[in-house]
C-alpha positions as CSV (number, residue, x, y, z in Angstrom):
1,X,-42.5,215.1,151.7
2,X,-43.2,217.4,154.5
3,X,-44.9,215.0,156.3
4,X,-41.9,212.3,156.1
5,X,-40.2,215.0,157.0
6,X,-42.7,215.2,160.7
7,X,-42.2,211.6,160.7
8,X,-38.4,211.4,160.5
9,X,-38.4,213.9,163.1
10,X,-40.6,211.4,165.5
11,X,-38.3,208.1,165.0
12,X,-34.7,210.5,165.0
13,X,-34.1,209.8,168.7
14,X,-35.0,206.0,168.4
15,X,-33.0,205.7,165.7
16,X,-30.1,206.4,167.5
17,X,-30.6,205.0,170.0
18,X,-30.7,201.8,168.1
19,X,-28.3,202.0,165.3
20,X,-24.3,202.3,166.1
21,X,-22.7,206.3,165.7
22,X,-21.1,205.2,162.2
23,X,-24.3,204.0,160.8
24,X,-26.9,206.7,162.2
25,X,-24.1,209.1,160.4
26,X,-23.7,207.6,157.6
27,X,-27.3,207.2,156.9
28,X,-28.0,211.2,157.2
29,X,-24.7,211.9,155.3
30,X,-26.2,209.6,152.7
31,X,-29.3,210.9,152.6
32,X,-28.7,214.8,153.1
33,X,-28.6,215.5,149.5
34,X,-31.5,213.7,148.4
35,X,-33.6,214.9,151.1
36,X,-33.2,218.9,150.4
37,X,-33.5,218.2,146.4
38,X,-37.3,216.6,147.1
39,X,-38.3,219.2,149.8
40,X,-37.7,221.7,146.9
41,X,-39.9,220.1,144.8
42,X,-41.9,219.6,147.6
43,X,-42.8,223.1,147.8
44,X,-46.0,223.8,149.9
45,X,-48.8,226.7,149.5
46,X,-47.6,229.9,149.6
47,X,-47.5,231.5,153.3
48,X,-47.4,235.4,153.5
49,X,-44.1,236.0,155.3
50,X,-44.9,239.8,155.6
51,X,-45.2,238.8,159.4
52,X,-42.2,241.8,160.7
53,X,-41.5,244.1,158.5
54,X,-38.4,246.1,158.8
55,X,-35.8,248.2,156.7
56,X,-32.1,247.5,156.9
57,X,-29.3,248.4,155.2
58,X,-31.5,250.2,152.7
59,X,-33.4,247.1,151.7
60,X,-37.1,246.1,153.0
61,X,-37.7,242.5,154.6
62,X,-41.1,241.2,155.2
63,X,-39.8,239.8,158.2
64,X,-36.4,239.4,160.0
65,X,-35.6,235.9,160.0
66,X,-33.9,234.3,157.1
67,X,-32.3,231.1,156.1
68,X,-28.4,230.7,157.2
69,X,-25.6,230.0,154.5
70,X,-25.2,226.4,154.3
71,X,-29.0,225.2,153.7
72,X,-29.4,226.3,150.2
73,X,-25.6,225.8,149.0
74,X,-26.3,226.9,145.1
75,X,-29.7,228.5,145.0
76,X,-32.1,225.3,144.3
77,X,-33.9,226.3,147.5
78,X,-35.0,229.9,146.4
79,X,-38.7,229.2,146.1
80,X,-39.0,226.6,149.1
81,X,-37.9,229.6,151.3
82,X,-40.4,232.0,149.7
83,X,-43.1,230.0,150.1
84,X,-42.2,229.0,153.8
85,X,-42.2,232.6,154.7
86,X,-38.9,233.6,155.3
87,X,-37.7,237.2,155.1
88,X,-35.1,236.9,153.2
89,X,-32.7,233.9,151.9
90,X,-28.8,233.1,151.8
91,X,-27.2,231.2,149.0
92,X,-23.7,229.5,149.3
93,X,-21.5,229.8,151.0
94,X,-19.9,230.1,146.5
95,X,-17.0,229.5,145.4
96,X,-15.1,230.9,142.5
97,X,-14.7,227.3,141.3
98,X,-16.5,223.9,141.6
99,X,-16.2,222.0,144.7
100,X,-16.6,218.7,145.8
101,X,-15.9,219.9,149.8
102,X,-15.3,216.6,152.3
103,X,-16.3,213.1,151.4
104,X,-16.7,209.8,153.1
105,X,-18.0,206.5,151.8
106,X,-21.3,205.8,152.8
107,X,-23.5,203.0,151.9
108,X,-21.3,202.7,148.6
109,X,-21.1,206.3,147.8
110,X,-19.2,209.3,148.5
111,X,-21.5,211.8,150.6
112,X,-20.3,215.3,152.5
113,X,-20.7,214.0,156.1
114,X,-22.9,215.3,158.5
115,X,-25.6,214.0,161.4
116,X,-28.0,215.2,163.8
117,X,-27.8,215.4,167.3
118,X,-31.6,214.4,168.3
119,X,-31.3,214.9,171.9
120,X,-29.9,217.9,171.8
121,X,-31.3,220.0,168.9
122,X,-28.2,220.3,167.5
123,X,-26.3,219.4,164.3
124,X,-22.6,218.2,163.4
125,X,-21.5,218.8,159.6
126,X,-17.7,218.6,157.7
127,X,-19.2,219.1,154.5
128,X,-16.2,221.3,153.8
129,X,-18.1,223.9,151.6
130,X,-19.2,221.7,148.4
131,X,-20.4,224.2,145.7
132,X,-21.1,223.9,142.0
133,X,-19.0,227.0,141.4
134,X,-20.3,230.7,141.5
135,X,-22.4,230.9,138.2
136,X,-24.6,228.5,138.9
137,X,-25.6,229.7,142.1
138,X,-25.9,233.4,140.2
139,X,-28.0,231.9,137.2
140,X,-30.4,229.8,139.9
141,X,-31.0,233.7,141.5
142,X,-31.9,235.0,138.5
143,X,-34.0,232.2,137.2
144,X,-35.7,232.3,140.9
145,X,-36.6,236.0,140.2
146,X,-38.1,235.1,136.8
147,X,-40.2,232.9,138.1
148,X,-41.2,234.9,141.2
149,X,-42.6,237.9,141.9
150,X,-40.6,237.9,145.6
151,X,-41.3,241.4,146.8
152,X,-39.5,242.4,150.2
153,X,-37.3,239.2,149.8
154,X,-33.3,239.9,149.5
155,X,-31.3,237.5,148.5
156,X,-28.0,237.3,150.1
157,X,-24.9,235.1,148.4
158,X,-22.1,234.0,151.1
159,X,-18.7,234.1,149.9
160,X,-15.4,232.1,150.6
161,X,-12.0,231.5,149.2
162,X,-11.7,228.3,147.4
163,X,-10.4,225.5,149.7
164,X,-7.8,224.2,147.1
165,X,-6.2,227.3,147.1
166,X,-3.9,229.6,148.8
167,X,-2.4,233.2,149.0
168,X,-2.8,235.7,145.8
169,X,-4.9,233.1,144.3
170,X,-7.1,232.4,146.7
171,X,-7.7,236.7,147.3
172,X,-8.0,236.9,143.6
173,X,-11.3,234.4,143.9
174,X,-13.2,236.1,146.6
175,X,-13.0,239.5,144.5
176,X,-14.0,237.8,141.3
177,X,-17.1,236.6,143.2
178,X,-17.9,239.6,145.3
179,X,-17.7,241.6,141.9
180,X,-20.3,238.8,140.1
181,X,-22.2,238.8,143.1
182,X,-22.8,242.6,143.1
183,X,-24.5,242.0,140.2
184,X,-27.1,239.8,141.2
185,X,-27.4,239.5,144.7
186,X,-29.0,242.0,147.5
187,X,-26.0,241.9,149.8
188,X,-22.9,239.8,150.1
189,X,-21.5,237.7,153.4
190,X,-17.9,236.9,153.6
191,X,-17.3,233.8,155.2
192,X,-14.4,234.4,157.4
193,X,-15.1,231.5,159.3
194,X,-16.1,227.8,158.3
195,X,-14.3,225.2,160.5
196,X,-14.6,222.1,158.0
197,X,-11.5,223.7,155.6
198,X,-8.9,225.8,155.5
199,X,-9.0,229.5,155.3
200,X,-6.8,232.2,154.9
201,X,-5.2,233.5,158.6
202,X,-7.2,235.5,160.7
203,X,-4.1,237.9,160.8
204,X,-4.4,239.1,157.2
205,X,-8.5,239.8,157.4
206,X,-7.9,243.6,157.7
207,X,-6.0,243.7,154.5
208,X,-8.5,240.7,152.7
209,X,-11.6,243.2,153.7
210,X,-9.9,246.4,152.9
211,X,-9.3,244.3,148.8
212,X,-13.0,243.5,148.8
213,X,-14.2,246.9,150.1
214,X,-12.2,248.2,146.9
215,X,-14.1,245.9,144.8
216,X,-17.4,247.5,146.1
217,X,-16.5,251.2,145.9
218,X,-19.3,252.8,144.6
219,X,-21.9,250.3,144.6
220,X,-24.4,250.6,147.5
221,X,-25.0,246.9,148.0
222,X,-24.0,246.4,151.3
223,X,-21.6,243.5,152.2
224,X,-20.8,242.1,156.0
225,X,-18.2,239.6,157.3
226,X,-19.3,236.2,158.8
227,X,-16.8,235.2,161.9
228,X,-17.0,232.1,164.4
229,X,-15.5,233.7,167.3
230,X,-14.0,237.3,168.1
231,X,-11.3,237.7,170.6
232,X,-11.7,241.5,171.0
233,X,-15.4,243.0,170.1
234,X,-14.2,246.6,169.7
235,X,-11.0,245.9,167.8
236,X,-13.4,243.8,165.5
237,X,-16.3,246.0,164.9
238,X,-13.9,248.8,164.4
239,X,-11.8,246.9,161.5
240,X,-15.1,245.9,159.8
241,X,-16.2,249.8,159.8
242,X,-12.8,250.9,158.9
243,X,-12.3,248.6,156.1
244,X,-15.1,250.4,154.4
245,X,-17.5,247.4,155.0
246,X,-21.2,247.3,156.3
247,X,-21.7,245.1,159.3
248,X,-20.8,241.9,161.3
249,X,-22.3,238.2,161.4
250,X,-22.0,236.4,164.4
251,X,-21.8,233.0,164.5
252,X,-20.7,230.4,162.7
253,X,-20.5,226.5,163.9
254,X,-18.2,226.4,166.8
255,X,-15.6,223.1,167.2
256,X,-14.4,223.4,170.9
257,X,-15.1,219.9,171.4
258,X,-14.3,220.0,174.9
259,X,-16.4,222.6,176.4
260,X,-19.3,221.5,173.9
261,X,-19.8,218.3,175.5
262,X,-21.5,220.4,178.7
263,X,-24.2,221.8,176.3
264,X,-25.2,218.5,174.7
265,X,-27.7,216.1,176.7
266,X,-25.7,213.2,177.8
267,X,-27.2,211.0,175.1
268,X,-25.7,212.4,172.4
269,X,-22.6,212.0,173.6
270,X,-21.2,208.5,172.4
271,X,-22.9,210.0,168.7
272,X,-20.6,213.3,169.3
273,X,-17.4,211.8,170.3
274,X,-17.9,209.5,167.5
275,X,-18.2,211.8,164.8
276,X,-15.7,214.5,166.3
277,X,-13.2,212.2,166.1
278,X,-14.0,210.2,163.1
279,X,-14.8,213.3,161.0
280,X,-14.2,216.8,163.0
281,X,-17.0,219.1,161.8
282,X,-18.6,222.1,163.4
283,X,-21.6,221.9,165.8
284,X,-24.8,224.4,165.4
285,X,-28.0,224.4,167.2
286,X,-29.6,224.9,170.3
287,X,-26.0,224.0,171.8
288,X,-24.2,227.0,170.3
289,X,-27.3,229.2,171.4
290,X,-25.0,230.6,174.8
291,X,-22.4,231.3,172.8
292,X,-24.2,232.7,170.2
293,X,-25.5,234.8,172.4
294,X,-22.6,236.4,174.0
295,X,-20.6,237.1,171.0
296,X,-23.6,238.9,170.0
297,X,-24.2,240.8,172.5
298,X,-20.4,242.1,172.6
299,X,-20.5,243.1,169.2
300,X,-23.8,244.9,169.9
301,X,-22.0,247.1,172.5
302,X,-18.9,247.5,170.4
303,X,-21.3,248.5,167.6
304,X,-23.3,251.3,169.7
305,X,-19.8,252.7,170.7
306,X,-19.0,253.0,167.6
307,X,-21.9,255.5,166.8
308,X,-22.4,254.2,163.1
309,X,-26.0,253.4,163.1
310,X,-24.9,252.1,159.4
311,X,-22.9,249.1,160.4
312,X,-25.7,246.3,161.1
313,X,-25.5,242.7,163.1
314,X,-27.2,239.4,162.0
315,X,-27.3,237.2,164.4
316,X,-27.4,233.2,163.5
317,X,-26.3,230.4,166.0
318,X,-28.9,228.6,167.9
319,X,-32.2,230.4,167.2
320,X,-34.4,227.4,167.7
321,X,-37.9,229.2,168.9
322,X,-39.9,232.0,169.9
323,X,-37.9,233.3,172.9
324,X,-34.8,232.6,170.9
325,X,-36.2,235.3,168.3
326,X,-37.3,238.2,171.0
327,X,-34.1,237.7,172.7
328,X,-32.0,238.4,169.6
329,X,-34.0,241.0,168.2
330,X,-33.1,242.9,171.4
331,X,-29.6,242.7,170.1
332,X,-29.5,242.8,166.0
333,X,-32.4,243.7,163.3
334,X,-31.9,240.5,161.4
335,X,-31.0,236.9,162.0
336,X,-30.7,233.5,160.6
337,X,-31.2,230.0,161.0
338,X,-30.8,226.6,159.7
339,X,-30.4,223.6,162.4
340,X,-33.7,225.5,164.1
341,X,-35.7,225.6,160.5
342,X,-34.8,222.0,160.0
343,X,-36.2,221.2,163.3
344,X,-39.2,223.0,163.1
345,X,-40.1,221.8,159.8
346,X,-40.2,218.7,161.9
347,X,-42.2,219.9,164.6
348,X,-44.8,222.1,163.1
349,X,-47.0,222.2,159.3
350,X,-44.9,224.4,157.0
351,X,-47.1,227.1,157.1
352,X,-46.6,227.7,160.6
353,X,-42.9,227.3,160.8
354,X,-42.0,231.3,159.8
355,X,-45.2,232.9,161.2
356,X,-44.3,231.0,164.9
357,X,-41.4,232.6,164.7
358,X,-41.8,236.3,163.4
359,X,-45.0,237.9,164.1
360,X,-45.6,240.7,166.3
C-alpha cells in the first residue's frame, strides 16, 4: 500500500493536469476513505520514534512532532502512527454524537469532499467534521493501548460542538466529551476553529472555555484551544490562561480565498477556484506555512509576556520538511502535521518519514 501510495504521489500532478477540476476532486473525495482504512492495515515495521525527546505539560514525548486532528478522525489510525514514529497522535476532531459532516455525490456515492493541490503542496477539504460519535473514538484508544505497549506516546482527542446544534445544547456536548475524554485521553484540544461548519461565535469563547475549565477542575490533564486566526495575541493568550486552561494551537485551515491564491503555484489555480466555489473548504499545507508562521510567533511573544512557563503552544499549519521543523521548534515545543505527513509518505519509505523530520 505504501508503495501505491509513492506511486500516486508520482502521477498526482499529471493527473490533474489531464482530468477536468470536478473529476480530479471527485476522484480523491471518492477515494479518501478507502485509502486511510488500507494504509492502517497496511501498517509497516515498527520505526523507533524516540528520535527528540522532550517533556511537556507533564507528559513525556519521544519526539515532538505528532499527527494533526483531522487524519485519524475516530482512532482507526492509532497504531499506523506508532509504528511511523510519531511522538504523539490526535484523534477527532469528536463529537458528542454521530456525524455524517459534508457530502457530495461522487462516482454514485456520497463522499466528504476534499482534493489535493499537487503543485503546490497543499490540500482543500469541507469534510465538515464527520465522526462516529465520541465512544467509539474512546473505545478505539483504549483498544489501541491494549494492544500496544506505546511508551512516551500521548494521545490527544480534539473536541468540537456538534454541527447540528446550537446554543445550551451545543455547550452541553463539548462538556460531556471533555469530561469522557478526561478519562481516556492524555490531553484534550478544543476546536475553536474548523471552517467547513458552523461554530459557536467567537464572542462567547471566554465564557465556553471558562464551562470547560470547570469541567476539568481538579484533574491535571491538560487541555488547550485550537483557533484559525487571532486578531489580538495578548488579549488571546491572556483569555486562554485566565480561563484556567493550558495552552494555545495555532492554526487551523485558513479560507481567505483571495489572498490564498498568491501562495498557490499558478497551476493549481483553475483546481482552486473550482473547488472554492463549488464546495468552500479550508486550505492546509505548504501554502498556509507564512501564516502559520506569524500567528505563531505572536502568540509566542504574547505567551513569554505572560510569564506562565505553564501555558504551552503547538504549532500545526504547513510543516512540510526539515527546515519547517527547526524553524517552529524555535517558537513552540510541539507541533503537528497532516497535509506534510501525507506528502512525505509519498516522497520517502515509511521508515524515514518521522526520523527526517525529528532527530537531533
Amino acid at each position: 500500500m505504501l508503495a501505491l501510495t509513492r506511486l500516486e504521489h508520482r502521477l498526482r500532478p499529471a493527473m490533474a493536469h489531464l482530468l477536468s477540476a470536478k473529476a480530479f476532486s471527485d476522484l480523491y473525495s471518492r477515494s479518501r476513505k478507502g485509502y486511510l482504512e488500507r494504509l492502517s492495515r497496511s501498517l509497516p515495521e515498527i520505526v523507533d520514534g524516540h528520535t527528540h525527546p522532550v517533556e511537556v505539560m507533564g507528559l513525556k514525548f519521544r519526539n515532538d512532532l505528532g499527527n494533526a486532528a483531522g487524519l485519524d478522525k475516530d482512532g482507526a489510525l492509532l497504531e499506523l502512527n506508532w509504528r511511523l514514529g510519531a511522538g504523539f497522535a490526535v484523534v477527532g476532531t469528536v463529537l458528542d454524537a454521530p456525524h455524517t459532516g459534508n457530502l457530495v455525490r461522487s462516482f454514485g456515492k456520497d463522499v466528504n469532499p476534499w482534493t489535493p493541490l499537487p503543485f503546490s503542496g497543499s490540500a482543500l477539504n469541507s469534510l465538515g467534521l464527520p465522526s462516529l460519535g465520541l465512544e467509539p473514538a474512546l473505545d478505539n484508544i483504549k483498544a489501541f493501548r491494549q494492544r500496544v505497549a506505546a511508551k512516551d506516546f500521548p494521545i490527544g482527542v480534539s473536541i468540537m460542538g456538534h454541527p447540528a446544534q446550537d446554543g445550551q445544547k451545543k455547550l452541553d456536548g463539548i462538556l460531556r466529551c471533555v469530561e469522557k475524554s478526561l478519562e481516556v485521553a492524555d490531553f484534550i484540544e478544543i476546536n475553536e476553529s474548523c471552517p467547513n461548519v458552523k461554530h459557536q461565535s467567537g464572542d462567547g469563547l471566554a465564557t465556553r472555555l471558562e464551562a470547560v475549565a470547570r469541567v476539568k477542575k481538579g484533574c491535571p490533564k491538560p487541555i488547550l484551544v485550537k483557533l484559525g486566526s487571532m486578531a489580538d495575541a495578548d488579549i488571546t493568550v491572556q483569555m486562554i490562561a485566565a480561563s484556567g486552561l493550558d495552552g494555545l494551537i495555532l492554526v487551523n485551515t485558513q479560507r481567505d480565498y483571495a489572498a490564498l491564491e498568491a501562495k498557490l503555484d499558478p497551476r493549481d489555480l483553475k483546481l482552486f477556484r473550482w473547488y472554492t466555489s463549488q464546495r468552500q473548504g479550508g486550505l492546509s499545507g505548504a501554502a498556509i506555512r507564512d501564516i502559520s508562521f506569524e500567528a505563531i510567533t505572536r502568540a509566542r511573544a504574547a505567551a513569554d509576556k505572560l510569564g506562565d512557563k505553564s501555558f504551552t503552544l503547538i504549532h500545526v499549519g504547513g510543516i512540510m520538511n526539515r527546515d519547517d521543523m527547526e524553524k517552529s521548534r524555535q517558537l513552540a515545543p510541539l507541533r503537528e502535521w497532516y497535509t506534510g505527513l501525507m506528502d512525505a509518505l509519498g516522497a520517502n519509505p515509511a521508515s524515514a518519514v518521522y526520523p527526517m523530520m525529528t532527530q537531533g
